[in-house]
C-alpha positions in Angstrom: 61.9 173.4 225.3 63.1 170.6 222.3 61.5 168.3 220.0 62.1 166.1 222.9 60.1 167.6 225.4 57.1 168.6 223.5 56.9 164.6 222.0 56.8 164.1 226.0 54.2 166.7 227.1 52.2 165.6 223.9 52.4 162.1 224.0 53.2 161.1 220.9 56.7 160.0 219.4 59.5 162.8 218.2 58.5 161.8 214.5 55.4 162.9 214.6 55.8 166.1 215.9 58.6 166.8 213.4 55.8 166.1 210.7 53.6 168.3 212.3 56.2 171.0 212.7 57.5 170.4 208.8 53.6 170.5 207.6 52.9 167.0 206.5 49.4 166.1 206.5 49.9 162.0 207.8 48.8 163.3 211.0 45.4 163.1 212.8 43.7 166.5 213.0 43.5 166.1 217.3 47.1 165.1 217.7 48.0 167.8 215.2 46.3 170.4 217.1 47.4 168.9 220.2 51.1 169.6 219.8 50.7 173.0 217.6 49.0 173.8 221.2 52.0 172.8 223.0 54.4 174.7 220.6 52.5 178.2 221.4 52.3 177.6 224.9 55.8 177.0 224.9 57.1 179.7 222.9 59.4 176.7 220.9 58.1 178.4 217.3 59.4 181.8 218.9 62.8 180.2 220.0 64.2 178.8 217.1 63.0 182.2 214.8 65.0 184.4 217.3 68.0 182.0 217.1 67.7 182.6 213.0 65.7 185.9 211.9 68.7 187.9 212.1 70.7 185.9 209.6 68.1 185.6 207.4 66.4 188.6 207.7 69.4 190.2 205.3 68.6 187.9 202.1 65.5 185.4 203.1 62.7 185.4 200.6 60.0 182.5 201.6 58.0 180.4 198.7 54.4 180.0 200.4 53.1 176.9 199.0 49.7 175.1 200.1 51.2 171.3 199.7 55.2 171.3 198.9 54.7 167.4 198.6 52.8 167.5 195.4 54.9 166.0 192.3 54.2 169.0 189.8 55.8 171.2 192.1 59.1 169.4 191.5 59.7 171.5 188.3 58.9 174.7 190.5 60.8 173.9 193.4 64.1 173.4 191.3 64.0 176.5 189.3 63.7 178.6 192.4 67.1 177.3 193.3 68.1 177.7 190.4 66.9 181.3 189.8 68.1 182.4 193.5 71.7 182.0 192.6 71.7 184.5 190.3 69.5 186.9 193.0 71.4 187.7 196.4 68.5 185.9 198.1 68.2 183.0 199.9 65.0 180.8 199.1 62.9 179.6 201.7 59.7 176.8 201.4 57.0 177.3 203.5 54.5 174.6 203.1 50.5 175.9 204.9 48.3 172.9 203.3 45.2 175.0 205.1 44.1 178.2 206.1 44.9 177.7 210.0 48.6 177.3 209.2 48.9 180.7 206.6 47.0 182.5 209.6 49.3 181.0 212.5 52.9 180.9 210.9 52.0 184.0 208.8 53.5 186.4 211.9 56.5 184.5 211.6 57.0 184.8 208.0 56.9 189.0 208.5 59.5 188.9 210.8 62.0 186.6 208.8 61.3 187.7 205.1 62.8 190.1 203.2 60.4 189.4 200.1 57.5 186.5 199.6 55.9 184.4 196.8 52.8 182.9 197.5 52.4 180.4 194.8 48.7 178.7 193.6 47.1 179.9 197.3 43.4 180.1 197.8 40.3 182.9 197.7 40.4 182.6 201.7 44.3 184.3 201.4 43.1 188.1 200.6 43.7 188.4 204.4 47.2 187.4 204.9 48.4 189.4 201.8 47.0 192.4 203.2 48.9 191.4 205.9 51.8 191.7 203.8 51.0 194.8 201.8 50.7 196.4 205.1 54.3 195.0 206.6 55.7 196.7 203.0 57.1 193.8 202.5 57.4 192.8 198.3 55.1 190.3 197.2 54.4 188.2 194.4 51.5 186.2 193.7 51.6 183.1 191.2 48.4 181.9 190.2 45.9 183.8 191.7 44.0 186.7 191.8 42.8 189.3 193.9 40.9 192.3 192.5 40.6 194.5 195.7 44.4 194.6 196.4 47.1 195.6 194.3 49.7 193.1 193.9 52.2 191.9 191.8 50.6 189.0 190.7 51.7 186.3 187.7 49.3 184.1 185.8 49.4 181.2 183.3 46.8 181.1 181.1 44.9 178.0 182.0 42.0 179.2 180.4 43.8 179.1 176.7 45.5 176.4 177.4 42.4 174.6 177.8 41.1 175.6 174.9 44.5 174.4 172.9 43.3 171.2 174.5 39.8 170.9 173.3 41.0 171.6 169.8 43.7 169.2 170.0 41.3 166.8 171.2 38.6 167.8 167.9 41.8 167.4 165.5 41.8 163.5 166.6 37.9 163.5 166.0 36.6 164.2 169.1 33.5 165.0 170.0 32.0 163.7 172.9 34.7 165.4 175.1 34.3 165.2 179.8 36.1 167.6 181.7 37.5 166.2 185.2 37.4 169.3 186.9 38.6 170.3 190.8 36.7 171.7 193.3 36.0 175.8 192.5 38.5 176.5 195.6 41.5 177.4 193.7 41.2 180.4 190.9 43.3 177.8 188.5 40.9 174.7 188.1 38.6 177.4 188.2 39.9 178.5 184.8 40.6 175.8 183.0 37.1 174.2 183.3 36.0 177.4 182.1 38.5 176.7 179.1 37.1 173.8 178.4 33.5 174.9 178.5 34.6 178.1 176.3 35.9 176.0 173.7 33.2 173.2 173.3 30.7 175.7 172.9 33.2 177.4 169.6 33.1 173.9 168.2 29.5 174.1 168.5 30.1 170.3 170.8 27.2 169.8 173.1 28.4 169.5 176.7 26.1 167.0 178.3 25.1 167.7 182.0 27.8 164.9 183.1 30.3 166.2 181.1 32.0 168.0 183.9 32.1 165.8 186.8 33.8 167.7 189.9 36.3 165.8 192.1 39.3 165.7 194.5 42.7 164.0 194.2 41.6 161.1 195.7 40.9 157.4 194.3 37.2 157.3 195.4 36.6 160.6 193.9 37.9 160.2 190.8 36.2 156.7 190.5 33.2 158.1 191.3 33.4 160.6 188.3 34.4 158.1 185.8 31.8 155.7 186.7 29.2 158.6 186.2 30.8 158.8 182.5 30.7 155.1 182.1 27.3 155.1 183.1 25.9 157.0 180.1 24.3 155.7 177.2 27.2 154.3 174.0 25.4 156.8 171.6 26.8 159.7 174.6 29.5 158.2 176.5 32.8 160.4 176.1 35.8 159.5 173.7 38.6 161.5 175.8 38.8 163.0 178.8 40.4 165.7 180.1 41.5 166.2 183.9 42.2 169.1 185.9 46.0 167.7 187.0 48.2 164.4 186.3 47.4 163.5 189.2 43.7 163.0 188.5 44.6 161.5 185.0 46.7 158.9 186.2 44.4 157.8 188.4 41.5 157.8 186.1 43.9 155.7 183.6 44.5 153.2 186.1 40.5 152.6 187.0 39.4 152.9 183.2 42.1 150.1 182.3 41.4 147.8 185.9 37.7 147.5 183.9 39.2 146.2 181.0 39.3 149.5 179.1 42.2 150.8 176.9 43.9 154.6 177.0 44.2 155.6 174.1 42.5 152.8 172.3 38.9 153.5 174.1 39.0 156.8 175.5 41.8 159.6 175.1 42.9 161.0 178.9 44.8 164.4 178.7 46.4 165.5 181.9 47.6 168.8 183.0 50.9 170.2 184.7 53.2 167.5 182.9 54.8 166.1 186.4 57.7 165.0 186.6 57.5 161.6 188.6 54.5 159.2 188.3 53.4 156.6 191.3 55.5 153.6 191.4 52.5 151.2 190.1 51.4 152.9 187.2 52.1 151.2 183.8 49.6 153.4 181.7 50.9 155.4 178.7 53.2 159.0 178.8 51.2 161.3 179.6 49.8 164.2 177.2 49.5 167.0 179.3 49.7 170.6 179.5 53.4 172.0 180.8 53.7 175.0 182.9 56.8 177.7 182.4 57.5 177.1 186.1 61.2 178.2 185.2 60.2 182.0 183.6 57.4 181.9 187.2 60.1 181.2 189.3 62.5 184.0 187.3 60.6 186.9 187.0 59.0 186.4 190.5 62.5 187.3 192.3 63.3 189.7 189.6 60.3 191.7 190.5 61.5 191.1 194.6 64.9 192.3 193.5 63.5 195.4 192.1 60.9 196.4 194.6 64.3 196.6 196.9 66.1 198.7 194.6 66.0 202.2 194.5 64.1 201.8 191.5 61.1 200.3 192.8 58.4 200.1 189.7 55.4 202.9 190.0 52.7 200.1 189.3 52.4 196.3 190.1 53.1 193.7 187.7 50.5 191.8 186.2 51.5 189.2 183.7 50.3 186.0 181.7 52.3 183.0 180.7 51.5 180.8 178.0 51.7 176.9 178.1 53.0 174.3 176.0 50.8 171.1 175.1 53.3 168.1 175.3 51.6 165.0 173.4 52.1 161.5 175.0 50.4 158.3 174.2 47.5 158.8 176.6 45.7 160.6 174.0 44.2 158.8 170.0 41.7 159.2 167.7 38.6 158.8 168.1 36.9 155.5 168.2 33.8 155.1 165.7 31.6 153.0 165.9 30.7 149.8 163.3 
């Protein structure tokens, strides 16, 4: 069985089932299922592991990620290059953007890994570290957190970098201050709208009940949100606001200037995760937006691989915080007062 064969028996062309093999999402959910159901039946996923598991089994250690394609994860993905050339590892990308993938592919990640990172991953993935715990194999989690395992497990502190946010925000005169925040799904958005909350209420700033509008990475979504924010009385309407990811600001710059408003001249926008590429179409201002130490994550997280190999494997897991840095643009002003 080939790429070939299974485009035949599925009906579709070779291109897409190489995107549904690589993990792209561009693919309807039937056809995707479709040919994943081919691929079992065929034992295709089995056959090219057994061609490679030996190689890699020696050095292989496999970055889980839940959507390789996002731009922030540029940063990430280079310092783990980077960072394995000094490590006698190899470093492998395994993009699951849900939880069917993790718990289908996750077999074959066992047999080929000698150590994995499972970056930013969701509540719903206590089951496949487990998994791994039980396997013995060293993990490393980035971004999460999981109280009823012990794991090694590394964590920016999105909660204080939130907060150094907020009070940059209240140095330009801010008051009236909305938080863009993502779904409660991922521990990370999680924390920094908590951040955010944390610090308004230090400032004594009162958080109206559309303050914190909840959204997804999507144009619709985010449109929606700010049009809830527009929709609010002058004496209320927010000065700045400040978004869970780049993503998510850019987007909300691009809608708040197509109705004739101004970044920073209206309303401040603060992103978070400082990407490093921006859509093609956007003409809005740099960015100010919170940076990651994606370099130090990607580091210490095959360090602590490294070492669990060695003969001087560590007693207890790590658990760890990194700080952020707050990297000013032009997306972000004093506030505007009114006549």
């Amino acid at each position: 069985m080939n790429v070939k064969k299974i485009a035949e028996e599925s009906g579709v062309s070779i291109a897409t089932v190489s995107r549904v093999l690589n993990g792209k999402q561009n693919v309807n959910p039937d056809t995707r299922d479709k040919v994943m159901r081919i691929v079992r039946e065929s034992g295709y996923d089995k056959e090219i592991l057994e061609k490679n598991q030996m190689l890699l089994k020696n050095n292989l250690v496999v970055v889980l990620l839940r959507d390789i394609y996002k731009p922030f994860l540029q940063e990430l993905l280079c310092a783990f290059e980077q960072y394995s050339i000094e490590c006698p590892f190899r470093v492998m990308f395994y993009s699951a953007p849900n939880d069917e993938y993790v718990k289908h592919f996750m077999e074959e990640i066992l047999r080929m890994a000698k150590g994995i990172v499972v970056f930013s991953s969701y509540v719903t993935d206590l089951e496949a570290l487990e998994k791994i715990k039980k396997e013995n194999i060293p993990v490393v989690v980035i971004d999460n957190h999981f109280s009823d395992i012990k794991i090694n497990t590394l964590l920016v502190d999105n909660r204080t970098a939130s907060n150094q946010v907020v009070n940059y925000l209240v140095g330009l005169k801010h008051k009236k201050i909305a938080c863009l925040a993502g779904l409660p799904n991922l521990m990370v958005w999680v924390e920094r709208v908590n951040g955010y909350a944390e610090a308004m209420r230090r400032w004594n700033l009162f958080i109206h009940k559309e303050y914190i509008q909840y959204c997804e990475e999507d144009s619709n979504s985010v449109k929606e949100a700010i049009d809830h924010l527009l929709s609010l009385d002058i004496q209320e309407r927010p000065t700045a606001i400040y978004c869970f990811n780049d993503a998510v600001a850019i987007i909300a710059i691009q809608y708040l200037n197509s109705l004739g408003l101004g970044v920073p001249e209206d309303i401040s926008v603060v992103g978070f995760d400082y990407q490093l590429t921006v859509p093609r179409d956007y003409k809005g201002p740099q960015l100010t937006s919170v940076r990651q130490p994606f370099h130090l994550l990607a580091r210490d997280s095959l360090r602590i691989i490294e070492q669990e190999l060695s003969s001087n494997k560590p007693e207890n897991p790590v658990y760890q915080f990194y700080d952020t840095e707050l990297v000013i643009g032009e997306s972000t002003g004093e506030a505007w007062v009114m006549p």
